[in-house]
Backbone of each chain as ProteinMPNN parsed JSONL, in Angstrom:
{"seq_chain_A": "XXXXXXXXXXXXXXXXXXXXXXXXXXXXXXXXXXXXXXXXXXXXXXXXXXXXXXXXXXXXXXXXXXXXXXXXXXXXXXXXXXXXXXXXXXXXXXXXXXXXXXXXXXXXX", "coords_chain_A": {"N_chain_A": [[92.469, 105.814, 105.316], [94.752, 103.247, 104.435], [96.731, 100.576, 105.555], [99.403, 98.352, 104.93], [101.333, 95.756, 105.263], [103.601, 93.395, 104.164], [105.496, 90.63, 103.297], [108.696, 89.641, 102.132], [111.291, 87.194, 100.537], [114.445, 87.002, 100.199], [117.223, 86.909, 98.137], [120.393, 85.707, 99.469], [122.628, 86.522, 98.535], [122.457, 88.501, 97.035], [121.59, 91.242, 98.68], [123.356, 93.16, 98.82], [123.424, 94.56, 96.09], [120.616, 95.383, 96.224], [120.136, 96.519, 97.992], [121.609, 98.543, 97.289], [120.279, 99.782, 95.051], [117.809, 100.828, 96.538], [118.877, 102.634, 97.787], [118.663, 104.73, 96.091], [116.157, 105.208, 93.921], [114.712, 104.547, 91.246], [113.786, 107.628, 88.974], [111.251, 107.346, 87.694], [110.151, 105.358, 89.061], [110.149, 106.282, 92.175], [108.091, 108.643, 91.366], [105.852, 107.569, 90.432], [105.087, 105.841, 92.455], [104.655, 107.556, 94.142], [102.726, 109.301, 92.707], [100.208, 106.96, 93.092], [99.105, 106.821, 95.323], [100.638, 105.891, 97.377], [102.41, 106.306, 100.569], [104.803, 106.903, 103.012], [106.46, 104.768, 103.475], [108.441, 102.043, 103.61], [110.764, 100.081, 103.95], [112.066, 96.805, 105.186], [114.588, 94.694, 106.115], [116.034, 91.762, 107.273], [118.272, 89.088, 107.831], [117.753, 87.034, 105.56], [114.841, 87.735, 104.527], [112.729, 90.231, 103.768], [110.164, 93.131, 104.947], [107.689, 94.942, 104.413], [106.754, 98.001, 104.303], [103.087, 100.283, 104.454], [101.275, 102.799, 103.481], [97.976, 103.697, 101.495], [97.071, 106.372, 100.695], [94.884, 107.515, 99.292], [91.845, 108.083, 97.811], [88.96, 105.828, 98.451], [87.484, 104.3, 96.68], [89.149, 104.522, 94.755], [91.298, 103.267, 95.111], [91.738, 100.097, 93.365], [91.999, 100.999, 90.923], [94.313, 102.875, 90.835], [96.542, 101.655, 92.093], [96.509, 99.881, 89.642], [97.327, 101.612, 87.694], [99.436, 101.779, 88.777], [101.172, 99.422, 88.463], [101.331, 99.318, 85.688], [103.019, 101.687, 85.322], [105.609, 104.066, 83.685], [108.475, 102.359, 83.381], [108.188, 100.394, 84.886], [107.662, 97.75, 84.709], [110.093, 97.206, 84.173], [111.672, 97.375, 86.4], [110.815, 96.032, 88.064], [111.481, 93.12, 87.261], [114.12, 93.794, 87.202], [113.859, 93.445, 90.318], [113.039, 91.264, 90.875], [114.595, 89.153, 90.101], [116.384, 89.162, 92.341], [114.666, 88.378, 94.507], [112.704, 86.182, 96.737], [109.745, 84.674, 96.307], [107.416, 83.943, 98.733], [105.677, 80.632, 97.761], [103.447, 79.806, 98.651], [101.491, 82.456, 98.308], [98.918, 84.776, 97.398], [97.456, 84.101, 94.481], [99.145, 85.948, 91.232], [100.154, 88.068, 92.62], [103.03, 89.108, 94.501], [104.659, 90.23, 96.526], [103.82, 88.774, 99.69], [100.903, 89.36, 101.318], [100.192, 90.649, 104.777], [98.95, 89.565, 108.024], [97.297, 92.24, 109.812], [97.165, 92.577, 113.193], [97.704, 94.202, 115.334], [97.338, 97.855, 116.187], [98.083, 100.756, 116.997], [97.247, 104.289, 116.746]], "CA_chain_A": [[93.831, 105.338, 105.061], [94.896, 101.53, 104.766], [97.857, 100.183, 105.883], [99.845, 97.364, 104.577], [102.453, 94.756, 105.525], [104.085, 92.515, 103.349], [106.971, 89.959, 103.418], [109.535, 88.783, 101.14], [112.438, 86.266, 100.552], [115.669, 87.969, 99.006], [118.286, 85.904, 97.768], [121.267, 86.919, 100.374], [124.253, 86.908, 97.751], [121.553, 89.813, 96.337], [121.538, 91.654, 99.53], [124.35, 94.55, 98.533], [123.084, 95.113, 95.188], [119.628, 95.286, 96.415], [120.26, 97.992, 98.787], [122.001, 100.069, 95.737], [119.029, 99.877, 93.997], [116.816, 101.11, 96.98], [119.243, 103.809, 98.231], [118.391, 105.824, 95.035], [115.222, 104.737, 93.304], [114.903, 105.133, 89.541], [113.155, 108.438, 89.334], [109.863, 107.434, 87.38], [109.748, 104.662, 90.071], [109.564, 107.327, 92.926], [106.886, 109.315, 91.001], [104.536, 106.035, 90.052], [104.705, 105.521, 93.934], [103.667, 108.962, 94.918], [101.463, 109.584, 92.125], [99.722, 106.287, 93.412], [98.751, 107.631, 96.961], [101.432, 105.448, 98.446], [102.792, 107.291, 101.485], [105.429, 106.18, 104.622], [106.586, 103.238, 102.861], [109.751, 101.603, 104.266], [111.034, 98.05, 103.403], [113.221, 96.577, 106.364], [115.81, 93.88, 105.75], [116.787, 90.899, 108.33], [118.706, 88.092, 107.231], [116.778, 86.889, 104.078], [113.553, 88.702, 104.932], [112.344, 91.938, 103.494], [109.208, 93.266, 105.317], [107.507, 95.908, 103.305], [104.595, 98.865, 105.015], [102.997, 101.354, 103.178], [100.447, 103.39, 103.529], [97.139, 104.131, 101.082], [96.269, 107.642, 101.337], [94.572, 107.968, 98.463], [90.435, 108.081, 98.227], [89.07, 104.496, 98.856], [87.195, 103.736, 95.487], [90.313, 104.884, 93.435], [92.576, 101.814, 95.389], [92.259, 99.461, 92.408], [92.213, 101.725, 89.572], [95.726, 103.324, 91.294], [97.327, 100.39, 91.551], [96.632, 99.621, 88.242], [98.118, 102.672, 87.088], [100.81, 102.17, 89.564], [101.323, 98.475, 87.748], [101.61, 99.675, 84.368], [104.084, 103.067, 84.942], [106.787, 103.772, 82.85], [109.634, 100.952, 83.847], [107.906, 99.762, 86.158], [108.184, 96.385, 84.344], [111.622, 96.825, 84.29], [112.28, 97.797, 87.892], [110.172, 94.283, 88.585], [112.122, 92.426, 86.559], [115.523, 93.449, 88.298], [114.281, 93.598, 91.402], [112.354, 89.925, 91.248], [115.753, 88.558, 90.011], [116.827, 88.682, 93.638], [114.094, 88.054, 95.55], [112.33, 84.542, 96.658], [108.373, 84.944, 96.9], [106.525, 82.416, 99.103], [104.805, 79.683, 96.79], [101.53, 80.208, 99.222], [101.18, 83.714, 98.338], [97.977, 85.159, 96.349], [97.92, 83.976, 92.636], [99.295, 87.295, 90.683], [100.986, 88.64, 93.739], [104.938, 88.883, 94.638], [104.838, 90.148, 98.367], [102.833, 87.96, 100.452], [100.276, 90.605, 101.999], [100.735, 90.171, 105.973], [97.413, 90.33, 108.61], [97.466, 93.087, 110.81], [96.784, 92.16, 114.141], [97.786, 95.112, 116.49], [97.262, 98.788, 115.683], [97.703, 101.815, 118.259], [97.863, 105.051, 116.532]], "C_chain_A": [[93.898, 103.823, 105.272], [96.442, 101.616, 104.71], [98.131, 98.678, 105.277], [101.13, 96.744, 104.778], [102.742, 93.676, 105.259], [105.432, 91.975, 103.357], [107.261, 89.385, 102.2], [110.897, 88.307, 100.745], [113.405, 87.162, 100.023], [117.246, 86.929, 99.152], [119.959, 86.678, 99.154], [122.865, 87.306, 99.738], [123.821, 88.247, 96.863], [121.83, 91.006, 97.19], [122.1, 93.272, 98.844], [123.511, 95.519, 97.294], [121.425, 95.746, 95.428], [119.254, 96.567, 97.542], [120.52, 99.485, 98.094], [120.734, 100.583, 95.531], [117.915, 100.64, 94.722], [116.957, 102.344, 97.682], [119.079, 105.186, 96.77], [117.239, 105.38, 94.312], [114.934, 105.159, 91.764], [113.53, 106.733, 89.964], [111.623, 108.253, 89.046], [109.191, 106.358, 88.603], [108.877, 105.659, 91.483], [108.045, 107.741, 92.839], [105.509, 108.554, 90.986], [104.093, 106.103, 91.539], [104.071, 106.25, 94.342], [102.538, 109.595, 94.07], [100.013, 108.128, 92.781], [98.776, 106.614, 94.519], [99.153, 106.771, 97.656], [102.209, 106.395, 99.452], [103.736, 106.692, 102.593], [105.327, 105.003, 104.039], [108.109, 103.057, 103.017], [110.247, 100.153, 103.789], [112.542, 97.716, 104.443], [113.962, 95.058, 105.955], [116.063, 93.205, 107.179], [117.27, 89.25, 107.732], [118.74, 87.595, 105.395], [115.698, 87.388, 103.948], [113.274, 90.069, 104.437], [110.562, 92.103, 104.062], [109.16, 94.772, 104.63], [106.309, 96.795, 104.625], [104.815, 99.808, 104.371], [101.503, 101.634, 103.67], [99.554, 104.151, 102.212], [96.309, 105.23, 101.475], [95.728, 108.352, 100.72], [92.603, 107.736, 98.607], [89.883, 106.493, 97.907], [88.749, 103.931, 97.886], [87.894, 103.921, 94.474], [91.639, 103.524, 93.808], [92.795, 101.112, 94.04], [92.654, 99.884, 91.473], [94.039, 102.054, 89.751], [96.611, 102.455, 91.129], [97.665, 99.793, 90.436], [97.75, 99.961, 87.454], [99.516, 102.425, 87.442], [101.541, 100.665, 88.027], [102.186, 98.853, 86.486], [102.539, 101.321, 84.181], [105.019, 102.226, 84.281], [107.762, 103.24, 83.852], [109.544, 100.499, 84.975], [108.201, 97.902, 86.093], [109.542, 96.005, 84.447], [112.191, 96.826, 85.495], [111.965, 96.544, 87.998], [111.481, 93.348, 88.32], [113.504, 92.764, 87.357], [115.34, 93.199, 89.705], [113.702, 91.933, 91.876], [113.346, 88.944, 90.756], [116.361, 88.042, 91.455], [116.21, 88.647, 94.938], [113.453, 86.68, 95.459], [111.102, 84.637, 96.987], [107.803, 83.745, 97.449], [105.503, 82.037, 97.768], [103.461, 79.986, 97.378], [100.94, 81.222, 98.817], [99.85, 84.06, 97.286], [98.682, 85.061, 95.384], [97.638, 85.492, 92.198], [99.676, 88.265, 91.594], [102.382, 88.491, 93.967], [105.024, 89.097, 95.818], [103.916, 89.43, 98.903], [102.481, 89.129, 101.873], [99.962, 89.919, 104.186], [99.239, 90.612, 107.066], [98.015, 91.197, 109.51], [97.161, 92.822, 112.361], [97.04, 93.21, 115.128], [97.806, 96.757, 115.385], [97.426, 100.307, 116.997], [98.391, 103.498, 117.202], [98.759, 106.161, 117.283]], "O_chain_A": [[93.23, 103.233, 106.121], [97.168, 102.392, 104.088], [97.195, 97.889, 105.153], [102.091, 97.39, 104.361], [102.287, 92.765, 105.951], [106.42, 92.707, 103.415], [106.505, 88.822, 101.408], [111.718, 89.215, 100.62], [113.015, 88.123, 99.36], [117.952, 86.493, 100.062], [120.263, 87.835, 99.445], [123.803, 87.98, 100.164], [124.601, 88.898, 96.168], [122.334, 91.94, 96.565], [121.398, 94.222, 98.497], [123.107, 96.677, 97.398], [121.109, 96.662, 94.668], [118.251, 97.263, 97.702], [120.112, 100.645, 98.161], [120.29, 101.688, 95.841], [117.047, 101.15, 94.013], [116.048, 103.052, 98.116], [119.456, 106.357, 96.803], [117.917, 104.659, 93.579], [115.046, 106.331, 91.404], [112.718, 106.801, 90.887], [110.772, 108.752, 89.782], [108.035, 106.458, 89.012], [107.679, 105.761, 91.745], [107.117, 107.484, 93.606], [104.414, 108.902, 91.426], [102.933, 106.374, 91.85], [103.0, 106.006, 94.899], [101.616, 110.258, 94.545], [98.858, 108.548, 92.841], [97.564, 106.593, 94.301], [98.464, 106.492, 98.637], [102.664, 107.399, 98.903], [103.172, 105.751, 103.151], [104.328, 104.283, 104.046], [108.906, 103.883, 102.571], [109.556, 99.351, 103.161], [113.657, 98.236, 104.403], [113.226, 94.437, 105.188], [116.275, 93.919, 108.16], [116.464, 88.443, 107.268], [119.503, 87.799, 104.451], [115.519, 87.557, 102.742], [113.844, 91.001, 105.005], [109.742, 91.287, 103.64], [110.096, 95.53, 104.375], [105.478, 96.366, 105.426], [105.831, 100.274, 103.853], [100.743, 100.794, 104.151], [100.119, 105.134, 101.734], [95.313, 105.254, 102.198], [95.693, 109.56, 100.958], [92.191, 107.18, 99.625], [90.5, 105.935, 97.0], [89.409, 102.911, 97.685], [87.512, 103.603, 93.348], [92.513, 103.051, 93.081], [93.852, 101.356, 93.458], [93.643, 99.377, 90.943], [94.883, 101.586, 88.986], [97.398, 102.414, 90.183], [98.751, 99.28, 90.168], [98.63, 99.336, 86.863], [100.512, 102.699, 86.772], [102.156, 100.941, 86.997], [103.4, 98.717, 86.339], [102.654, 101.93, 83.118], [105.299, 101.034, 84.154], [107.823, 103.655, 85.009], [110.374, 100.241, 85.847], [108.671, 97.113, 86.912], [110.043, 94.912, 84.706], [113.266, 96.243, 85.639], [112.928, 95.778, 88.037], [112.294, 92.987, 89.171], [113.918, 91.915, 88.147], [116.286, 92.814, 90.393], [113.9, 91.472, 93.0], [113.019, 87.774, 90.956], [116.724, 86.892, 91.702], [116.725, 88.784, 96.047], [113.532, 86.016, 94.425], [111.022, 84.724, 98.212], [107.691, 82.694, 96.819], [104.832, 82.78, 97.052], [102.501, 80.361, 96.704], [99.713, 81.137, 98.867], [99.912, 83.428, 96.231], [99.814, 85.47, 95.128], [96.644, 86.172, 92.455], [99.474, 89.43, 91.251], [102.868, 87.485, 93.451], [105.507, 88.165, 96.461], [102.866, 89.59, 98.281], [103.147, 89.546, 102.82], [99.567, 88.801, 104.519], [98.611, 91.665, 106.953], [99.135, 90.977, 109.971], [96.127, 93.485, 112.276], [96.301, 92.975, 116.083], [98.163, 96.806, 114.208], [96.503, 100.519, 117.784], [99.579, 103.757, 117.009], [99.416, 106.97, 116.628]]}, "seq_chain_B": "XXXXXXXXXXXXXXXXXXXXXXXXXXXXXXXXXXXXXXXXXXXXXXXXXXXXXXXXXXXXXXXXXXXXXXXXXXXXXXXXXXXXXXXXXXXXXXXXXXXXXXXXXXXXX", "coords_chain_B": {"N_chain_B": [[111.971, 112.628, 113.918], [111.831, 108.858, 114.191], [112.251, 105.872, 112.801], [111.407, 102.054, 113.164], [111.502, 98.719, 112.78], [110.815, 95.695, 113.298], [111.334, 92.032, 113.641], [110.106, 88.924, 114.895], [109.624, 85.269, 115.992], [106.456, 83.367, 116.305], [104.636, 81.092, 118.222], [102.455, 79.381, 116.753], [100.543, 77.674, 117.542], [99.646, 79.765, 119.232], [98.545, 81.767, 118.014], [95.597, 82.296, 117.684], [95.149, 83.23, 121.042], [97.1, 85.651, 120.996], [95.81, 87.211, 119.086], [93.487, 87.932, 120.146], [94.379, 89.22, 122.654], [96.029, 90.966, 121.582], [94.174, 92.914, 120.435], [92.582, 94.301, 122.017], [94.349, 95.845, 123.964], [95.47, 95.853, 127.39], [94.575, 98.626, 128.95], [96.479, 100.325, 130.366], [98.858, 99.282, 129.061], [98.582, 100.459, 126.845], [98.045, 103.111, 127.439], [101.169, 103.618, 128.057], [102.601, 103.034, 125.578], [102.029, 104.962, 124.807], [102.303, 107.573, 126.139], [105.139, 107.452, 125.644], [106.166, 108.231, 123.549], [106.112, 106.912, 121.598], [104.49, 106.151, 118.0], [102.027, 105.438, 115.676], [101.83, 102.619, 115.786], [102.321, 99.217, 114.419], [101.273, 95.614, 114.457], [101.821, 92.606, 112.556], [100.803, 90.206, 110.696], [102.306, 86.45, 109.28], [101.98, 83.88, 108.883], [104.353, 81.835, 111.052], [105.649, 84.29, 111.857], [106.327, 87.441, 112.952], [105.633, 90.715, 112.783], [106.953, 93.828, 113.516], [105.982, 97.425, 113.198], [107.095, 100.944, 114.175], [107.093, 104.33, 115.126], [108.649, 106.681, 116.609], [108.183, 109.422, 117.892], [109.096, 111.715, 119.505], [111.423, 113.556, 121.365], [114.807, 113.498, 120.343], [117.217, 113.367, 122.14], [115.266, 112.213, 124.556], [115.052, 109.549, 123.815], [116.186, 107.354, 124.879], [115.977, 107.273, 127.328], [113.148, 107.499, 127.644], [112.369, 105.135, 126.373], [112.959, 103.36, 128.482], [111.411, 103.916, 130.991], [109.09, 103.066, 129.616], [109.483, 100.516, 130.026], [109.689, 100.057, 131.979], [107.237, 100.627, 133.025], [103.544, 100.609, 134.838], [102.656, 97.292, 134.841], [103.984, 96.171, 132.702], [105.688, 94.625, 132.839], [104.074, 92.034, 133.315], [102.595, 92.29, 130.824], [104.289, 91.606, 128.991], [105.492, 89.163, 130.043], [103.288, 87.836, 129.447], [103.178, 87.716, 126.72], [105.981, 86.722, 126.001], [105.715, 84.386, 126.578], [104.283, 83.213, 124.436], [105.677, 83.819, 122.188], [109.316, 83.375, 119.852], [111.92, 84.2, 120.122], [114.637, 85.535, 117.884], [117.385, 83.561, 118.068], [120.135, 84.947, 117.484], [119.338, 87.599, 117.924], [120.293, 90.892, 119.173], [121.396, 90.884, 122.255], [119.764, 91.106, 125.557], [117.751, 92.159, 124.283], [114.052, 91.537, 122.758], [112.423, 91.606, 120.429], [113.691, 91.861, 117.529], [115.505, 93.923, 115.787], [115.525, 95.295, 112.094], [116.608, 96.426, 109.44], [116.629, 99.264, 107.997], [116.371, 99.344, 104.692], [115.238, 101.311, 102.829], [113.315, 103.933, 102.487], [110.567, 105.789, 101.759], [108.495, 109.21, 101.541]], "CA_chain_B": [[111.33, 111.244, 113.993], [112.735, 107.404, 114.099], [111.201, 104.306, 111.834], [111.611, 100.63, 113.636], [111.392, 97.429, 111.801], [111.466, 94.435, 114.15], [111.007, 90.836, 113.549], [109.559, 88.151, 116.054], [108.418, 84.669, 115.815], [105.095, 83.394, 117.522], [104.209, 79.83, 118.352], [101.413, 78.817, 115.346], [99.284, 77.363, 118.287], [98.927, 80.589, 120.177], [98.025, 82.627, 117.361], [94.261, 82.818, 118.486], [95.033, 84.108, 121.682], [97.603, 86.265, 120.589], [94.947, 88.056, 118.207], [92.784, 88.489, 121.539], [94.874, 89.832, 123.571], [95.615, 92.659, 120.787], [92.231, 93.748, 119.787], [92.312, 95.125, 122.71], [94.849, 95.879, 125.187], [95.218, 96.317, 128.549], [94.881, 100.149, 129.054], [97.802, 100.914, 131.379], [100.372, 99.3, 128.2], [98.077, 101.451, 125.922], [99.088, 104.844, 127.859], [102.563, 103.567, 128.362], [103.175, 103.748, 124.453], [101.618, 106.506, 123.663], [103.693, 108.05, 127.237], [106.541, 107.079, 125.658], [106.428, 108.963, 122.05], [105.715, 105.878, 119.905], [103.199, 106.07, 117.625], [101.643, 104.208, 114.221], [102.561, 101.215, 116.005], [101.534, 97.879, 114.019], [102.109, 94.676, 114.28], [101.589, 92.327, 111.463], [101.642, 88.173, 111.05], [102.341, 85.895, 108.709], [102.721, 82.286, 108.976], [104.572, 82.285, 112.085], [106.594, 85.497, 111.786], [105.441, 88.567, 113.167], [106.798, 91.879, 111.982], [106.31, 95.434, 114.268], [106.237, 98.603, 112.883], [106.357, 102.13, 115.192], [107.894, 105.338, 115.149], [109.192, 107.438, 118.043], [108.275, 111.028, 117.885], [109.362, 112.346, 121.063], [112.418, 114.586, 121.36], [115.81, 112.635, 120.064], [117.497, 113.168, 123.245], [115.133, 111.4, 125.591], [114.69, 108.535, 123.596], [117.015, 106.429, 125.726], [114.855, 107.513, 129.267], [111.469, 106.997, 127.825], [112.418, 103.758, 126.777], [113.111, 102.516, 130.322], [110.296, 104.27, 130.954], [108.104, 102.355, 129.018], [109.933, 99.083, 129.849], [109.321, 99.721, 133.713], [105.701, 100.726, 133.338], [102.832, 99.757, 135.593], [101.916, 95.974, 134.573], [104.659, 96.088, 131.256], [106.475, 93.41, 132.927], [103.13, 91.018, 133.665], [102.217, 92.026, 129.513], [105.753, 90.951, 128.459], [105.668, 87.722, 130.515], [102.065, 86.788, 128.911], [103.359, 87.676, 125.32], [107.043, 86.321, 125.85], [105.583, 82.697, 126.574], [103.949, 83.032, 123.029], [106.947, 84.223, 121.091], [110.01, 82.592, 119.378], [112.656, 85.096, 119.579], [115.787, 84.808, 116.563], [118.631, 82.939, 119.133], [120.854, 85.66, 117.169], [119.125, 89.283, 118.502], [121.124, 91.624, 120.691], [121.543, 90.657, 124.04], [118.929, 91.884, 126.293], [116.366, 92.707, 123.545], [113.691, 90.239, 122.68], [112.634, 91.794, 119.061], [115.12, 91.764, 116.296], [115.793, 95.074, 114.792], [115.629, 95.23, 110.972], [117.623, 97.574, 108.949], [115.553, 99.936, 106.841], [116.463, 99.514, 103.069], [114.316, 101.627, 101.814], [111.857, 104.618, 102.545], [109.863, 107.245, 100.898], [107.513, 109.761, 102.339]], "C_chain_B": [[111.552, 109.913, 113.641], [111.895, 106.276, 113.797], [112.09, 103.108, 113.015], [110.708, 99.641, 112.969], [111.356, 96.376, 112.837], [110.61, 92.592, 114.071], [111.294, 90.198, 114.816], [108.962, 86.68, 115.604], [107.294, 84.348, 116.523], [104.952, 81.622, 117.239], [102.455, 79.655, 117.585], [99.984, 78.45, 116.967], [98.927, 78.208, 119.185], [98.325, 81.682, 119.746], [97.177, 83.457, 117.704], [94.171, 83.683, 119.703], [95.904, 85.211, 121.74], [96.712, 87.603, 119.899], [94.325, 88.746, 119.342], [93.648, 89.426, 122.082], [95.527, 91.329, 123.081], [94.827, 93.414, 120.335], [92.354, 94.537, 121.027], [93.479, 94.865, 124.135], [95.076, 96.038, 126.179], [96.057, 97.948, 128.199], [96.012, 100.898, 129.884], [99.055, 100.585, 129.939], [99.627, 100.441, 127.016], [99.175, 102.752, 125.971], [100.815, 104.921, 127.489], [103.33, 103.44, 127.27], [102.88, 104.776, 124.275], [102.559, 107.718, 124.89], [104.771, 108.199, 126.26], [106.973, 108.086, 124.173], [106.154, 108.387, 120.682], [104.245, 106.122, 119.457], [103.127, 105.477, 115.866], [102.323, 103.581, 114.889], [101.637, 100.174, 115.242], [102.587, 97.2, 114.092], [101.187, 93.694, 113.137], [102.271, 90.696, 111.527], [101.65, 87.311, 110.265], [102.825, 84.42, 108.973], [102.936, 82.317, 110.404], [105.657, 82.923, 112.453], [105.321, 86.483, 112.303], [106.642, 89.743, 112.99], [106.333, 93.373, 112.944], [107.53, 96.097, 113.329], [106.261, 99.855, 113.513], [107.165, 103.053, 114.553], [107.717, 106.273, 116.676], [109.208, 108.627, 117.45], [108.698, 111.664, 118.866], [110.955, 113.097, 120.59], [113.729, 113.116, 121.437], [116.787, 112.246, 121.028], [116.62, 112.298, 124.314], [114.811, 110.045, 125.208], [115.038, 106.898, 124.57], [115.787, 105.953, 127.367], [113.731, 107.005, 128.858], [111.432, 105.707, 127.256], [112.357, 103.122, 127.474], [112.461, 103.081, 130.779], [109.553, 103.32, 130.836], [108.219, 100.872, 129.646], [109.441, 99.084, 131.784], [107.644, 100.047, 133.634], [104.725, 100.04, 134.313], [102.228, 98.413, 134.434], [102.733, 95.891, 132.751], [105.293, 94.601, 131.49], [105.516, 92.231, 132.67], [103.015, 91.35, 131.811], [103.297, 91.044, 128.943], [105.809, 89.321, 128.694], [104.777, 86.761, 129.85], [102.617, 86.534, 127.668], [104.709, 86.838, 124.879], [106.867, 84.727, 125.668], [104.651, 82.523, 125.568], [104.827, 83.009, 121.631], [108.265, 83.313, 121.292], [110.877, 83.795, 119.106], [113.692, 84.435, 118.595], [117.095, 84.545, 118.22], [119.668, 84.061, 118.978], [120.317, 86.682, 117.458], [120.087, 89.52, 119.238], [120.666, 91.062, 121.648], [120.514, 91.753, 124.506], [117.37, 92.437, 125.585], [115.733, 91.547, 123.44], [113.385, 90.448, 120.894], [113.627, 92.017, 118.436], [114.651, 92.945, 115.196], [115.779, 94.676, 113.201], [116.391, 96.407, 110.579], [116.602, 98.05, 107.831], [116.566, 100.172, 106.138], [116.318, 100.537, 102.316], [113.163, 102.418, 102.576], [111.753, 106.132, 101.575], [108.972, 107.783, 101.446], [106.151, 109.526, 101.639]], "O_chain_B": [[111.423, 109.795, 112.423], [110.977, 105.851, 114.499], [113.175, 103.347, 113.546], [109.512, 99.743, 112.695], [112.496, 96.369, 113.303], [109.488, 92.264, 114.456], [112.17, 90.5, 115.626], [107.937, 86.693, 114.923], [107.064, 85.089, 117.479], [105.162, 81.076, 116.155], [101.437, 79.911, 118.227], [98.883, 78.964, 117.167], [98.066, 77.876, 120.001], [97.721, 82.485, 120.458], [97.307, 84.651, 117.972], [93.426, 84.664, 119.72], [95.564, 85.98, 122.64], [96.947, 88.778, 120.18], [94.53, 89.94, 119.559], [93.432, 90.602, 121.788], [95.589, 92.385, 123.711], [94.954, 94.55, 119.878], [92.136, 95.731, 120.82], [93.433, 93.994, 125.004], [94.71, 97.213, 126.171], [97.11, 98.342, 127.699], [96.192, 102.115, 129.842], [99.97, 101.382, 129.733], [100.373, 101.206, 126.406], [100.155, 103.195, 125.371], [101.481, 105.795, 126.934], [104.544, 103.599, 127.402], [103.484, 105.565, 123.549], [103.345, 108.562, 124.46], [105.269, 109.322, 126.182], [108.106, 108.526, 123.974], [106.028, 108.779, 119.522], [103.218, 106.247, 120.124], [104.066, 105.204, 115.12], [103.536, 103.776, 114.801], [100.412, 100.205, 115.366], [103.798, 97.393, 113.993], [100.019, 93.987, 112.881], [103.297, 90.171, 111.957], [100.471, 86.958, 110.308], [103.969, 84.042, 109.227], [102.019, 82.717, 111.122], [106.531, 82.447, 113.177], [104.096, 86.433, 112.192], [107.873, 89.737, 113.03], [105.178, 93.784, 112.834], [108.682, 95.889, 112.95], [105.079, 100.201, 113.521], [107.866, 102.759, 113.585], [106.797, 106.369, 117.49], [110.049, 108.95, 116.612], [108.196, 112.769, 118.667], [111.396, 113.041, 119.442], [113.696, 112.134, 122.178], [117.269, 111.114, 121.003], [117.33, 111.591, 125.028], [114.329, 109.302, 126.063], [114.404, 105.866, 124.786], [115.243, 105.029, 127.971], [113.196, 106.115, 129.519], [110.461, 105.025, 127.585], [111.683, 102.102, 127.328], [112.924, 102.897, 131.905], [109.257, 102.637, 131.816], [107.235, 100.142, 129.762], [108.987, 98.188, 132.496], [106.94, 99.46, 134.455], [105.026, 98.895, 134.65], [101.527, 98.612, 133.442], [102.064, 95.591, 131.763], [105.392, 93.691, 130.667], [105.927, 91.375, 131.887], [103.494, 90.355, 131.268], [103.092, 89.902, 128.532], [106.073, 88.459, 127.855], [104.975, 85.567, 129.626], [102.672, 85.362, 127.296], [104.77, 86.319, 123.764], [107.531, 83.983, 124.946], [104.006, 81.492, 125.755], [104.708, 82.454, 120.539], [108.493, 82.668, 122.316], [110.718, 84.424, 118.06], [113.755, 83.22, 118.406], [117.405, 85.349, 119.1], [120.237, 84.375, 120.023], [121.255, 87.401, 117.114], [120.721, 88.69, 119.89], [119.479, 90.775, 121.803], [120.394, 92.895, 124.061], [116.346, 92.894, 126.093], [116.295, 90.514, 123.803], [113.929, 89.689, 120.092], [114.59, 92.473, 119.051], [113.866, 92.944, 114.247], [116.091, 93.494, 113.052], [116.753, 97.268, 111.382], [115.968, 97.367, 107.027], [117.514, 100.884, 106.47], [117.004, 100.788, 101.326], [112.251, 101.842, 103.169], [112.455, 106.993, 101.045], [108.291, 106.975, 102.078], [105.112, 109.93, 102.161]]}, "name": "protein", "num_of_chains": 2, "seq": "XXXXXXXXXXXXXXXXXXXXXXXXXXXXXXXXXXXXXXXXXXXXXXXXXXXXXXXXXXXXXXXXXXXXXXXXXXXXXXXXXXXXXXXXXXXXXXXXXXXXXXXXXXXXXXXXXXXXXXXXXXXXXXXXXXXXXXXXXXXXXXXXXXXXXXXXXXXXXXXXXXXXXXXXXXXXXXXXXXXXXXXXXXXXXXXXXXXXXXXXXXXXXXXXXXXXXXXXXX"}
């Protein structure tokens, strides 16, 4: 299993709408996620801040391919697209990335 | 079972020993989470933000007790004191806390 923790900016006049959008999830969205072998995935909210974790619980040489897949689901482009309207990604962040992937430093299962 | 989000900052120049001092922790705060009901605890760092993740499995009623529990532990106070003079709490947290709750947005199993 891999774990992941990721931060990101969100416009804060976005905030409301941005919650809509996450208290019901489009349905093929959902599916993309869980067909992926994303698992225990939360996204927390403070101020302007969205911190993202998620869990890979899928088999270890299928990670990129999955992702891929995940990438390219149906409206997945489109979910992006509204949902990168109201967020602010750090400029530092990996080129071809939107959350800025976060180190892990403590772990106690 | 109960998700926590909590943002923290950390002083950039204590990073290094910051990292140390979580690779491996002293074994008395070890017990004294896993005592307590929390578990998948991570913490996670960017820049100089740090983001914890846990969950509390323990019975919904004693959550309150094994908190103050945890918080009195043998040698919690001496961890706290080392880690507190590394960290940058938000001036705006609740009173009495030192991490800053997040509001979960957003989860999926």
């Amino acid at each position: 299993m891999r774990r992941f923790g990721q931060a990101l900016g969100i416009r804060t006049e976005c905030i409301d709408v941005y919650r809509q959008h996450h208290a019901k999830i489009w349905p093929e969205i959902e599916r993309a996620i869980r067909d992926s072998g994303i698992r225990n995935y939360s996204i927390f909210l403070r101020g302007d801040q969205l911190f993202g974790y998620y869990e890979y619980h899928g088999p270890d040489d299928e990670f990129d391919t999955r992702m891929d897949t995940l990438a390219n689901a149906p409206r997945m482009r489109e979910w992006w697209d509204v949902m990168e309207a109201m967020q602010i990604p750090d400029p530092a962040r990996t080129p071809g990335s939107w959350w800025s992937d976060m180190e892990e430093v403590f772990h106690q299962d």
